[in-house]
KETI-581716 format. One record per atom (N, C-alpha, C, O): residue in three letters; x negated, y negated, z negated. Coordinates in steps of 0.05 Angstrom, whole numbers, plus 5000, padded with zeros to 4 digits. Each point is the difference from the previous one (the first is absolute). Layout:
BEGIN
alaXYZ/...
This chain:
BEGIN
unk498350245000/unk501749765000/unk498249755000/unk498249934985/unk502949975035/unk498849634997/unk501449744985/unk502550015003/unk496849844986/unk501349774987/unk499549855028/unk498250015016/unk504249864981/unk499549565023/unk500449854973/unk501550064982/unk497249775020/unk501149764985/unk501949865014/unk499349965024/unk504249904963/unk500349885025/unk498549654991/unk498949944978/unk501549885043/unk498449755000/unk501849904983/unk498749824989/unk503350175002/unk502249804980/unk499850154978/unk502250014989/unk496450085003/unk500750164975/unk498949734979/unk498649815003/unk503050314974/unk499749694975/unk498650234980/unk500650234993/unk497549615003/unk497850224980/unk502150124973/unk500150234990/unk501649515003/unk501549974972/unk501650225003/unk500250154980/unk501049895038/unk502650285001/unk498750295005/unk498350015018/unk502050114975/unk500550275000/unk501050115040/unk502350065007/unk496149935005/unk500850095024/unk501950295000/unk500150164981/unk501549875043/unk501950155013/unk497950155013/unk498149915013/unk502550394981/unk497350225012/unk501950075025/unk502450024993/unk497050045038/unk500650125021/unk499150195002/unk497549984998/unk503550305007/unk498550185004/unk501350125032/unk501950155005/unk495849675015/unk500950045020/unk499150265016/unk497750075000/unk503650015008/unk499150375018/unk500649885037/unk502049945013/unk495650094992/unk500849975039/unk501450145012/unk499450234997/unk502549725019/unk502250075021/unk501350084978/unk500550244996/unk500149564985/unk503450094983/unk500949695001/unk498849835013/unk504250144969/unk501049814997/unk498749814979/unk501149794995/unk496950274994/unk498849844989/unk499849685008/unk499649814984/unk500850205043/unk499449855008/unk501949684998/unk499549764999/unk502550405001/unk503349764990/unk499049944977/unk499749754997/unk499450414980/unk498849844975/unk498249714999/unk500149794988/unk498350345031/unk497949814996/unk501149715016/unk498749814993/unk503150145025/unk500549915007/unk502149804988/unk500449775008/unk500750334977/unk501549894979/unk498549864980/unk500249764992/unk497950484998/unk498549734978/unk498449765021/unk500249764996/unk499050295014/unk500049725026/unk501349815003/unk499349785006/unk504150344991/unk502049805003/unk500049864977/unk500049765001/unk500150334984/unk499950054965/unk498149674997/unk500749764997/unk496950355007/unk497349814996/unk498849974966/unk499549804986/unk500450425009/unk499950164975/unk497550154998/unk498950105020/unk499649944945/unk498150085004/unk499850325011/unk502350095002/unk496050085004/unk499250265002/unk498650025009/unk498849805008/unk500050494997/unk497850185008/unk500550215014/unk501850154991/unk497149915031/unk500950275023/unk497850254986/unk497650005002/unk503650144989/unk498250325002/unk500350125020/unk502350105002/unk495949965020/unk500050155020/unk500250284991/unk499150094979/unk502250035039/unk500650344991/unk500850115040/unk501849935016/unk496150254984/unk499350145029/unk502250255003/unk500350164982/unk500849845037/unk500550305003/unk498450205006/unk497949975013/unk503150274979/unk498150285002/unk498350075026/unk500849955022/unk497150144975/unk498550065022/unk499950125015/unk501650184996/unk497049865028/unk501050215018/unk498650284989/unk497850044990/unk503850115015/unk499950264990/unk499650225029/unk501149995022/unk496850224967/unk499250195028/unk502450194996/unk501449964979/unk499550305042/unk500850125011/unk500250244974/unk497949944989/unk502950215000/unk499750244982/unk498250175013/unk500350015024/unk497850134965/unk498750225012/unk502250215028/unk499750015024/unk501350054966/unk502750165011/unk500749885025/unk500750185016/unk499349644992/unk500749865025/unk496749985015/unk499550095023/unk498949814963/unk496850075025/unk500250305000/unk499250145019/unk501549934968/unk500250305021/unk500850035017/unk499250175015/unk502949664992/unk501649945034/unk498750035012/unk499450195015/unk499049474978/unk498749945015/unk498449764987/unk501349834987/unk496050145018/unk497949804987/unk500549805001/unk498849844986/unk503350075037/unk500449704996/unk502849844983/unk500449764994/unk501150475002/unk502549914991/unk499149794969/unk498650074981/unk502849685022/unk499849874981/unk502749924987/unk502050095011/unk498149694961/unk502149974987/unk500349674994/unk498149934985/unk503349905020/unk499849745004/unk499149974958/unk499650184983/unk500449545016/unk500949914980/unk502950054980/unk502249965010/unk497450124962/unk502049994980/unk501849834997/unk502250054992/unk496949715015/unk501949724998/unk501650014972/unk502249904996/unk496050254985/unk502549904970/unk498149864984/unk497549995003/unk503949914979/unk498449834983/unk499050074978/unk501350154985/unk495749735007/unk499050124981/unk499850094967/unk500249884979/unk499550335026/unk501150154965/unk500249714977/unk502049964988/unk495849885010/unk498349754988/unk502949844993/unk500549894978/unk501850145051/unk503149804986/unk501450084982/unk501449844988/unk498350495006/unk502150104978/unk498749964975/unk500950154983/unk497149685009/unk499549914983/unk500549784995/unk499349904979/unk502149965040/unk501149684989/unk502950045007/unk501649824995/unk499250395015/unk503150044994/unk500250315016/unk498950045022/unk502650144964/unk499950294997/unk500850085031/unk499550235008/unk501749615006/unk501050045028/unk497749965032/unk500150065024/unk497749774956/unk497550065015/unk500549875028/unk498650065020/unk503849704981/unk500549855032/unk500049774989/unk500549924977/unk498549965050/unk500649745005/unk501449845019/unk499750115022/unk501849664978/unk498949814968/unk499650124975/unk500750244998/unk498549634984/unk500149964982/unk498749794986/unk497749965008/unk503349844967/unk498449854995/unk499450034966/unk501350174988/unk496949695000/unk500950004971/unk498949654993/unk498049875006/unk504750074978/unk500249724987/unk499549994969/unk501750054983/unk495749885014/unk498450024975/unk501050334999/unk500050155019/unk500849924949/unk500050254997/unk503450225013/unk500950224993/unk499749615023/unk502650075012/unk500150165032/unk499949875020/unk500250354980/unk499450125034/unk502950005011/unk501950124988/unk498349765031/unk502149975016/unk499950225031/unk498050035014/unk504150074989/unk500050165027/unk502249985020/unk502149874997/unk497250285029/unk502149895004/unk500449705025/unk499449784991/unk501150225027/unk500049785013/unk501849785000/unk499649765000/unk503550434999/unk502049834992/unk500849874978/unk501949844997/unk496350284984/unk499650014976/unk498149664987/unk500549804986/unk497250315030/unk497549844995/unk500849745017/unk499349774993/unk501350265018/unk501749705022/unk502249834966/unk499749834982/unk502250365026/unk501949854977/unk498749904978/unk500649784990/unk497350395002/unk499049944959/unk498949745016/unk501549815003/unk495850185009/unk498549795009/unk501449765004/unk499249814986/unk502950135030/unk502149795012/unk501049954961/unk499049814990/unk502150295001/unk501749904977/unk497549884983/unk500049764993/unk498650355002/unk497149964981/unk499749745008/unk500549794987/unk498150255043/unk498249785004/unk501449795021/unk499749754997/unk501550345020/unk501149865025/unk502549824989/unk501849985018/unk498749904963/unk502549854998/unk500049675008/unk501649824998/unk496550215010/unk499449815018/unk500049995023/unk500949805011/unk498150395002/unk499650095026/unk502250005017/unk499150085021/unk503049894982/unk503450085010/unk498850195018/unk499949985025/unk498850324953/unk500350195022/unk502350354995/unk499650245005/unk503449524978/unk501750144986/unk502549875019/unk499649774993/unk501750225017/unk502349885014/unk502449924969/unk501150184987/unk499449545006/unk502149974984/unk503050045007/unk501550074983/unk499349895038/unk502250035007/unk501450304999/unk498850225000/unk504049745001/unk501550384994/unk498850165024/unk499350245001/unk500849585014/unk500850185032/unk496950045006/unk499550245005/unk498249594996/unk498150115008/unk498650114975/unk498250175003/unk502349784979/unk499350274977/unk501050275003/unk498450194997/unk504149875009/unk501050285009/unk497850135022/unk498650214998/unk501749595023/unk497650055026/unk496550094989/unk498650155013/unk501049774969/unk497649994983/unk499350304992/unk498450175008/unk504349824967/unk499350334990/unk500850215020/unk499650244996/unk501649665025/unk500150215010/unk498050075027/unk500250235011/unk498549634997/unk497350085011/unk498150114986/unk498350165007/unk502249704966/unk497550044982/unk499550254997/unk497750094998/unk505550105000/unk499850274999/unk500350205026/unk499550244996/unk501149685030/unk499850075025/unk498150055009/unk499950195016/unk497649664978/unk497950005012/unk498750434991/unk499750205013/unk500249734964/unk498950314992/unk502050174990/unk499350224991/unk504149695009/unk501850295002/unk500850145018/unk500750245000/unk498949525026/unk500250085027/unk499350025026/unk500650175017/unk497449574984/unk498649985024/unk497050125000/unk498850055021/unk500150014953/unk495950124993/unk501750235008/unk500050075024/unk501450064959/unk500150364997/unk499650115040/unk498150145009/unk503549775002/unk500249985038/unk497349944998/unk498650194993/unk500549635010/unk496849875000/unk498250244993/unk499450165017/unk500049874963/unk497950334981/unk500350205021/unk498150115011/unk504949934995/unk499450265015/unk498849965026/unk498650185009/unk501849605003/unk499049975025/unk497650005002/unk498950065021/unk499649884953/unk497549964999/unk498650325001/unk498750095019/unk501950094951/unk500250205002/unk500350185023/unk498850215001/unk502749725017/unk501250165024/unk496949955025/unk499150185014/unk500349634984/unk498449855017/unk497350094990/unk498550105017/unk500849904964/unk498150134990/unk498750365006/unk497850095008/unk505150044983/unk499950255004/unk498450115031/unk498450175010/unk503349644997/unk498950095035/unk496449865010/unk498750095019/unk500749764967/unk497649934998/unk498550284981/unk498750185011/unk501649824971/unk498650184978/unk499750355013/unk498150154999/unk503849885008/unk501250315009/unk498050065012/unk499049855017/unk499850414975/unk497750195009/unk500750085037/unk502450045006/unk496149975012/unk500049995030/unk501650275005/unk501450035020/unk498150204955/unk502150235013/unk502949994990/unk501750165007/unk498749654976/unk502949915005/unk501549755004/unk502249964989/unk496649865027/unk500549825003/unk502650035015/unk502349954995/unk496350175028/unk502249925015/unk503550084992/unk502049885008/unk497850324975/unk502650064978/unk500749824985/unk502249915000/unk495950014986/unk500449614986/unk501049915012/unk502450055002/unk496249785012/unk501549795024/unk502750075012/unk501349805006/unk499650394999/unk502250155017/unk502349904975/unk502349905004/unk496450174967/unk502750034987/unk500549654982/unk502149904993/unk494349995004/unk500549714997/unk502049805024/unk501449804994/unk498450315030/unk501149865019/unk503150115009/unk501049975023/unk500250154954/unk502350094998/unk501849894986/unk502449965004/unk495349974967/unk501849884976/unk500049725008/unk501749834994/unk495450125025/unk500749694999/unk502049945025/unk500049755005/unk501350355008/unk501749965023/unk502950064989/unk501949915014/unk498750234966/unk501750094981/unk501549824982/unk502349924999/unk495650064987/unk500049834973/unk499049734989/unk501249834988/unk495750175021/unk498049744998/unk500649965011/unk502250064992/unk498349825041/unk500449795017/unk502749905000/unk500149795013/unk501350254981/unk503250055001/unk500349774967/unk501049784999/unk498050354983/unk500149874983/unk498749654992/unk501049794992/unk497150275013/unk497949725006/unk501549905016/unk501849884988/unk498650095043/unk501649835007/unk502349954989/unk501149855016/unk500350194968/unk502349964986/unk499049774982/unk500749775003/unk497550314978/unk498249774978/unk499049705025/unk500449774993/unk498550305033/unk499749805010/unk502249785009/unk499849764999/unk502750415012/unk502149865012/unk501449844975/unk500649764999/unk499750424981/unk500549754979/unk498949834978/unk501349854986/unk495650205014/unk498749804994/unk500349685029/unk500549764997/unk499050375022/unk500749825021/unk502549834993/unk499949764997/unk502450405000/unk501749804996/unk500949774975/unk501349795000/unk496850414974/unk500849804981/unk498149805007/unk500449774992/unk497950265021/unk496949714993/unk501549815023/unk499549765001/unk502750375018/unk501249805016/unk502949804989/unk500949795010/unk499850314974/unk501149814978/unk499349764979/unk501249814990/unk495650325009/unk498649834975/unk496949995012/unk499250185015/unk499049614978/unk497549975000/unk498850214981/unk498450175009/unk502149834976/unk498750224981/unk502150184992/unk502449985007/unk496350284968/unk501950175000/unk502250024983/unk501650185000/unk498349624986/unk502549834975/unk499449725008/unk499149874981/unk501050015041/unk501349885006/unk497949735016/unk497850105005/unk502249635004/unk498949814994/unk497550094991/unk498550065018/unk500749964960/unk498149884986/unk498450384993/unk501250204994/unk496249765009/unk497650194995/unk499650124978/unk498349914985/unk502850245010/unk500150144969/unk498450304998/unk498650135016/unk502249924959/unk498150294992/unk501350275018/unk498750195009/unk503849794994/unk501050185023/unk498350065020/unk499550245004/unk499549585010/unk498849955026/unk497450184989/unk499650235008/unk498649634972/unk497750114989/unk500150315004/unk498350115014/unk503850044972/unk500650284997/unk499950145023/unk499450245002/unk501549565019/unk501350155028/unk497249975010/unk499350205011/unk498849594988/unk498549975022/unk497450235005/unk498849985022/unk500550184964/unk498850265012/unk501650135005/unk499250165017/unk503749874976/unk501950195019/unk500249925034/unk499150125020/unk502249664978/unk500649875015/unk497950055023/unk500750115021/unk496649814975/unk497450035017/unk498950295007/unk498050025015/unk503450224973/unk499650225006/unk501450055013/unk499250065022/unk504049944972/unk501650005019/unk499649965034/unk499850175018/unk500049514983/unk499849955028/unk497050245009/unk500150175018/unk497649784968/unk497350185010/unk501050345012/unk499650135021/unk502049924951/unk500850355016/unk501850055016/unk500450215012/unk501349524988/unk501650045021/unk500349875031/unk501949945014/unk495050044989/unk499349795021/unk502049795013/unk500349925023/unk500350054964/unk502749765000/unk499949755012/unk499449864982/unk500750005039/unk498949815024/unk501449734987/unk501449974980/unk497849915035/unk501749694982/unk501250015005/unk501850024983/unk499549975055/unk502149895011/unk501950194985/unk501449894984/unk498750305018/unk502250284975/unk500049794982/unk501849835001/unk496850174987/unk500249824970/unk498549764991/unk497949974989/unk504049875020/unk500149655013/unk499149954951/unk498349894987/unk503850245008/unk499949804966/unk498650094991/unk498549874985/unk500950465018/unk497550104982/unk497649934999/unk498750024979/unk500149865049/unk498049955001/unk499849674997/unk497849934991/unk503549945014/unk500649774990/unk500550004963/unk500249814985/unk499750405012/unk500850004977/unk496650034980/unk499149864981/unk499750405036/unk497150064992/unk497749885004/unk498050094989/unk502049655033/unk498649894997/unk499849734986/unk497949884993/unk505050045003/unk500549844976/unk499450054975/unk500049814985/unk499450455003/unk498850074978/unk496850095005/unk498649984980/unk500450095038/unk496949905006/unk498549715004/unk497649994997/unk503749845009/unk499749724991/unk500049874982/unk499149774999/unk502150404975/unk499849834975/unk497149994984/unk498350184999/unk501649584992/unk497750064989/unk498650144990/unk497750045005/unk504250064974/unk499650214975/unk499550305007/unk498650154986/unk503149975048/unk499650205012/unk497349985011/unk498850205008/unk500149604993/unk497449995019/unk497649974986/unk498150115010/unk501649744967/unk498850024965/unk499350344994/unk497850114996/unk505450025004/unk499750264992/unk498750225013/unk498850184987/unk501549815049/unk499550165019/unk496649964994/unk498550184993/unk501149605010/unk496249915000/unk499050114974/unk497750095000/unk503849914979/unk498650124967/unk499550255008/unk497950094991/unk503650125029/unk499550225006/unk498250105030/unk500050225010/unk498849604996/unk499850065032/unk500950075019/unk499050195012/unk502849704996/unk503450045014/unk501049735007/unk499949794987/unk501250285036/unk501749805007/unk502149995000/unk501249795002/unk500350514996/unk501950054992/unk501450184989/unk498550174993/unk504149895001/unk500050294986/unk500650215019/unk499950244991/unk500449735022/unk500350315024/unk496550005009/unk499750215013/unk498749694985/unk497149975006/unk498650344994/unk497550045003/
């Protein structure tokens, strides 16, 4: 694990620990305490390494190999028993959880920030992205990833069985589904600038590594999706997204 210092940190407070893991959603965190403008510190945390082939398979054959583990390291279930990230800890308090860590952060620190919508109607809009993003649109997302993987990873004497049956479920199920999450994300962002409403809130924050995976796995073109991408590069322009992307060496979160 690596420490960042961030540059605003106030010696006097007790910094907000990040414990950021690459290619996760970590990344909406950090981007928030950005919005935030709040003290903390990034702990880098790597995913697993690439791992060789079992003995049992070079018997195939000498070249068969095994991609990377892509899980995260044993080192997280020691700052919270679930061993994922996000995760942060505030002084002696570990928070998990994205929708979670979004909400605590915003009430804590952001009451200033209007990145809470006051009103009935775009507060309804609020919690209920807040919880869409990972009850409904990641779980579609994981598998695709998963699915997409498999067929990369799969040993050469059964690939082509992989692929046959990955390119079943995803013509089935994944594709069928995702475009469903696209057509109506499309239409709510065509009602509203953001995703509760007007004004840039923690919603948006939650959605925006979804959001950016989304369009990536689903090669999703603009002209298809005139608001989404109007929508995603309006949240790559903000400051605080571009603060956060650079703390990590990234430009962005599908990167």
């Amino acid at each position: 694990m690596t420490a960042i210092q961030n540059a605003t940190t106030d010696s006097n407070v007790p910094p907000i620990k990040l414990y950021w893991l690459n290619d996760s959603r970590a990344d909406r965190i950090l981007f928030l305490l950005e919005e935030l403008q709040i003290s903390y510190v990034i702990e880098k945390v790597q995913r697993g390494p690439d791992k060789l082939a079992p003995p049992e398979l070079k018997q195939i054959h000498p070249l068969v190999q095994r991609g990377p583990d892509k899980l995260a390291p044993p080192e997280l279930k020691q700052i919270h028993p679930l061993g994922k990230s996000p995760v942060i800890k505030d002084g002696d308090r570990v928070v998990a959880e994205s929708g979670f860590i979004i909400d605590y952060l915003i009430k804590k620190y952001g009451k200033s920030k209007n990145l809470q919508p006051s009103n009935e109607d775009d507060l309804f809009q609020y919690d209920y992205f807040l919880h869409y993003v990972e009850g409904s649109l990641m779980p579609i997302l994981v598998m695709k990833f998963i699915f997409q993987n498999l067929q990369k990873q799969a040993p050469w004497v059964v690939k082509p069985i992989v692929n046959a049956i990955c390119k079943k479920v995803d013509d089935l199920y994944l594709g069928p589904n995702i475009n469903i999450h696209l057509n109506f994300l499309e239409g709510e962002l065509g009602k509203r600038k953001w995703l509760a409403g007007e004004q840039f809130s923690g919603a948006d924050i939650q959605a925006s590594f979804a959001v950016e995976m989304l369009m990536k796995r689903s090669n999703a073109s603009e002209p298809s999706n005139t608001n989404l991408s109007r929508y995603v590069q309006a949240m790559r322009e903000r400051p605080a997204y571009k603060r956060a992307m650079e703390k990590v060496g990234k430009t962005t979160m599908s990167d």
